[in-house]
N, C-alpha and C positions, 0 to 999 in steps of 0.2 A: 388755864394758860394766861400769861401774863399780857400777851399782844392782844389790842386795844381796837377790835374792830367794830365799823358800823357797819348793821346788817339793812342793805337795801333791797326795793321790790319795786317794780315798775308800775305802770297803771296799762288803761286801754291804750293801744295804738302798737302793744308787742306780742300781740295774739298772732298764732298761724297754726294750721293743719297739723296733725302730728307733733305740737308740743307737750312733752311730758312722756311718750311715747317708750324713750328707753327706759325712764324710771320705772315705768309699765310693765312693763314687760321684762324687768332685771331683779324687783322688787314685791316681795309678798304686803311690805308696808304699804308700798304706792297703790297698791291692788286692791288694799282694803278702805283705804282713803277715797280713790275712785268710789269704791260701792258705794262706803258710808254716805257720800256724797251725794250719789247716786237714789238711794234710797230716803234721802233728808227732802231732797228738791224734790222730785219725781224727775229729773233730766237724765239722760240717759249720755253720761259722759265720756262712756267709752266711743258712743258715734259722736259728739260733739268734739270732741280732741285730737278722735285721729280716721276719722271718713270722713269725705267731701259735703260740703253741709254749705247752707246759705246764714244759720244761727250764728255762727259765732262773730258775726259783724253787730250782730243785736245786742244792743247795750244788758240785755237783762240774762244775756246768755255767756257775753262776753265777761262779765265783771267776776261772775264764781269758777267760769272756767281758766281766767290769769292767776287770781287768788289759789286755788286750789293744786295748778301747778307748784305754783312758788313756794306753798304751804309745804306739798310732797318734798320739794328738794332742802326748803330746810331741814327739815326732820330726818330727811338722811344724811343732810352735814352733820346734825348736833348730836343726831344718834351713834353717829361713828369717829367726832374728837369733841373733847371735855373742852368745851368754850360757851363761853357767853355775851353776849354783844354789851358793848359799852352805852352804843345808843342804837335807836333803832329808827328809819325814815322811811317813807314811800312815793311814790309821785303819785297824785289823786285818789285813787282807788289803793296804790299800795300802802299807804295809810293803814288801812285796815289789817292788809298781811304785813304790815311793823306792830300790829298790836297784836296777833295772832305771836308771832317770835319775842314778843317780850311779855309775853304769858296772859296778858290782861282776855283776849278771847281764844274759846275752842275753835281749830280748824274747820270742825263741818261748821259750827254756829257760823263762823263768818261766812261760810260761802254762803249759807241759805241768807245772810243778813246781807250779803253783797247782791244776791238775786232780789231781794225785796229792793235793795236801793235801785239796781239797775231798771225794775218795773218802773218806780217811783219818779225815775227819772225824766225815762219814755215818756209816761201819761202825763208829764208835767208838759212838756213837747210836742205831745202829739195831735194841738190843735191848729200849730202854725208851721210852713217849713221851716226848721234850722239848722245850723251847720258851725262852722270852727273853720278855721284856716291858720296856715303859717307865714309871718313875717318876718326873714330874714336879711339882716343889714343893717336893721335900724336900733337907733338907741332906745331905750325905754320909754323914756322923756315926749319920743317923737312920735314913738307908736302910741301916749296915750293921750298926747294932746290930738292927734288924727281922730280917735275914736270921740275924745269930748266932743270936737266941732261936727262929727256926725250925731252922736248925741243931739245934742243941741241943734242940729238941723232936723230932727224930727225920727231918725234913725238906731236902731238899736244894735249897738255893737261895743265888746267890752274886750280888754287887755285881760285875759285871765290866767295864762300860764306864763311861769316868769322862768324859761328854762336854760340858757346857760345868754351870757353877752351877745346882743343880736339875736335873741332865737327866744318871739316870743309867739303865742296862739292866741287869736281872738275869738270870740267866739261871739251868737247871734243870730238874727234871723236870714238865712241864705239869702234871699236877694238883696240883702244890705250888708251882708261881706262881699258879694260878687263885686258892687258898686264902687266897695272899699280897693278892690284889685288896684285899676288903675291909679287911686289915689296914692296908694304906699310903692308902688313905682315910681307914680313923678316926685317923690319927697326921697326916692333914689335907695329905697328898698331893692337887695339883690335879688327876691323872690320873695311872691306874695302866691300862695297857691292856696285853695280847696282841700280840705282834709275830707275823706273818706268817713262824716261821723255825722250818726242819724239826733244825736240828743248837742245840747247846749253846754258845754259843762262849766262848772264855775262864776255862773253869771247868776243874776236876779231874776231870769225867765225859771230857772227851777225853785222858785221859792216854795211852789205849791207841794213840793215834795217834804221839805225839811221836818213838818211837822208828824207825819207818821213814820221817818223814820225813828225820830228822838224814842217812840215807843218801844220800839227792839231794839232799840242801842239799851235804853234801860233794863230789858230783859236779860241781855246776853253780856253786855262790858262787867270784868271783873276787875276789883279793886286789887291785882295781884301783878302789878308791875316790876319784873325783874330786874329790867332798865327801860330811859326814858324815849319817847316818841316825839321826835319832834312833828310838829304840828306844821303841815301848809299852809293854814293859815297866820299865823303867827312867827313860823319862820323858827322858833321856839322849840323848847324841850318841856313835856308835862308828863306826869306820872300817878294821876288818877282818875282814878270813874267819873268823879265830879270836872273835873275837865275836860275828859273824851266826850261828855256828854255834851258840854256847852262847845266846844271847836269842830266835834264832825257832823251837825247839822250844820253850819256855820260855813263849813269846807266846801259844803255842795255848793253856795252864793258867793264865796270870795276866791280870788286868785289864788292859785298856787304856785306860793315862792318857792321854789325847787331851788335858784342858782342860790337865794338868803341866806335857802338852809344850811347849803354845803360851806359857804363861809362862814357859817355860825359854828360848823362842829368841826372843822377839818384839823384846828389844831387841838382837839381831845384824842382823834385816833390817830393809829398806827397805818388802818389799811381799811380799804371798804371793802364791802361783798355784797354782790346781788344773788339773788336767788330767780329764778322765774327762766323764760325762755328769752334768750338773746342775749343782749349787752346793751340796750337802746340807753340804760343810764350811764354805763362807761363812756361812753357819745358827749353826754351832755357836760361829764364830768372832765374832760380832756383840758377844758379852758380853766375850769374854777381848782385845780388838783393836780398834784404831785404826787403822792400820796398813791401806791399800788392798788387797782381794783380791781376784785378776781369776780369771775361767776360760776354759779352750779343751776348750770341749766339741762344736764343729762350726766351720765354715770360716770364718762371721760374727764370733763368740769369737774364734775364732786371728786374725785380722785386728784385731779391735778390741783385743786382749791386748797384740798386737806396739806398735801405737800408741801405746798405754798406756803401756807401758814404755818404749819411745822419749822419752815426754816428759817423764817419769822428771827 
C-alpha cells in the first residue's frame, strides 16, 4: 500500500489486567505467541495478562508482558493487510517492540530480552528507594533548571521523559522527588504528582545495568531492517545493529524525546498506529499532530484499523 504510516508502541505505564485477552482468545496466532513466550521465560502469561496478580507492576514482569501484547497485534494487522511501516518508534521500552515490527528482532527474543532488561533494571535500583513523578504545566527549560539546582544542592533528580508540551517525568530517588512536589508548584506547575514506578528509568542511577545488557542485544539484534527506528535517544532514525547496539544501552541513562521524535517524523507519514493496549500515545500525540492515529489493541481496533487505512 502506498499510505505512509508510523507504526508506534508504548512503554510501561499502559499495562492493565486482561490486556491482550480478545487476541487470546479470537486467535490461534496470539495463542501460540503467548506459549512461545511462555515457554522462552518460564512465566506463566496467561495468569500474568489476564488473572489478578501483584506482577505485572514489576518492572521485570511488566516489560515482556506490554511487548508481547503489542508484538500479538502487530502480527495480526500485518498478517491480515499487505503494508509496511515507513518508520517505526516506541516510548522507552517500546523501542524494542519498533525493532521487533521493523524485522531487526524476533518476537519471543525480545520479550525474553525485555525481561532480562526489566531484572537489569530492578537490581540496578534495588539498593536505594526510587521512583518517577509527573510534572505538568511547566516548560522544559523550568523543569530542568528546578532539577539542576536540586542537583546541585546535593539531590538526585533528572528530567527524563520529554512527552508531549508541559508533560514531562522526572525521575530519582523518592524522597528527593517527594521534596521536589512542593518546589514545581510554587514555580506554578499545574500538577506534580507520584508515579506508581518501583525502578528509575532513564537516569544515570541505572548505569550498572547497561553493561550486561549490550551482551543480548549483540546475541539477538539483526542486521535486517525493513525500516528505520527512531531512537529515544537521539530523537533520530537509525537502521543497523551497529547502532541499536551503541543507542539502547545508551536509552536506559538518557531521556526520552518522545514529543522530538514526533516532530522529526510527522511530515514523512501519512498516519500513525499504535499497537499494544490503550491509546496512552494518542494522549500524548493530540498536541504535537494532525496527522490521524489509529490503534489495534484487541480484534474490534484491528478491524476498525484495517478499514481505516483501506480508505486511506
Amino acid at each position: 500500500m502506498s499510505v505512509k504510516c508510523a507504526f508506534l508502541f508504548p512503554g510501561q505505564g499502559s499495562q492493565a489486567i486482561g490486556m491482550g485477552k480478545d487476541f487470546f482468545e479470537n486467535s490461534d496466532i496470539a495463542k501460540e505467541m503467548v506459549k512461545s513466550a511462555s515457554d522462552r521465560t518460564g512465566i506463566d502469561f496467561e495468569n500474568l495478562l489476564f488473572e489478578e496478580n501483584n506482577n505485572l507492576s514489576q518492572t521485570e514482569f511488566t516489560q515482556p508482558a506490554i511487548l508481547l501484547v503489542g508484538a500479538i497485534a502487530h502480527r495480526l494487522f500485518t498478517d491480515a493487510i499487505d503494508i509496511k511501516p515507513t518508520i517505526t518508534m516506541g516510548h522507552s521500552l517500546g523501542e524494542f517492540s519498533a525493532l521487533v515490527a521493523t524485522g531487526a528482532l524476533d518476537a519471543i527474543d525480545a520479550v525474553e530480552l525485555v525481561n532480562l532488561r526489566g531484572k537489569l533494571m530492578a537490581e540496578a535500583c534495588s539498593k536505594q528507594e526510587v521512583g518517577m513523578m509527573v510534572s505538568l504545566g511547566l516548560q522544559d527549560e523550568v523543569v530542568e533548571q528546578i532539577c539542576q539546582e536540586q542537583r546541585d544542592a546535593g539531590l538526585q533528580v533528572w528530567a527524563v521523559n520529554y512527552n508531549s508540551d508541559g508533560q514531562i517525568v522526572i525521575a530519582g530517588i523518592k524522597k528527593d522527588l517527594e521534596s521536589l512536589v512542593a518546589v514545581l508548584k510554587d514555580a506554578k506547575a499545574k500538577r506534580a504528582m507520584l508515579l506508581n514506578m518501583s525502578v528509575a528509568s532513564h537516569c544515570p542511577l541505572l548505569q550498572s545495568a547497561t553493561k550486561p545488557l549490550v551482551v543480548k542485544l549483540e546475541e539477538m539484534i539483526k542486521d535486517e531492517f525493513i525500516a528505520p527506528v527512531v531512537s529515544n535517544v537521539t530523537a533520530k532514525k537509525y537502521s543497523s545493529k551497529a547502532e541499536a547496539l551503541e543507542l539502547l544501552p545508551e536509552q536506559l541513562v538518557s531521556p526520552v524525546k518522545y514529543k522530538h521524535s514526533i516532530a522529526n517524523i510527522d511530515d514523512e507519514v501519512d498516519c500513525y498506529i499504535e499497537f499494544g493496549h490503550g491509546n496512552v500515545l494518542k494522549g500524548l500525540n493530540r498536541k504535537a499532530t494532525k496527522k490521524p492515529h489509529f490503534n489495534v489493541s484487541d480484534m474490534a481496533s484491528l478491524q476498525a484499523t484495517i478499514e481505516a487505512i483501506k480508505a486511506l
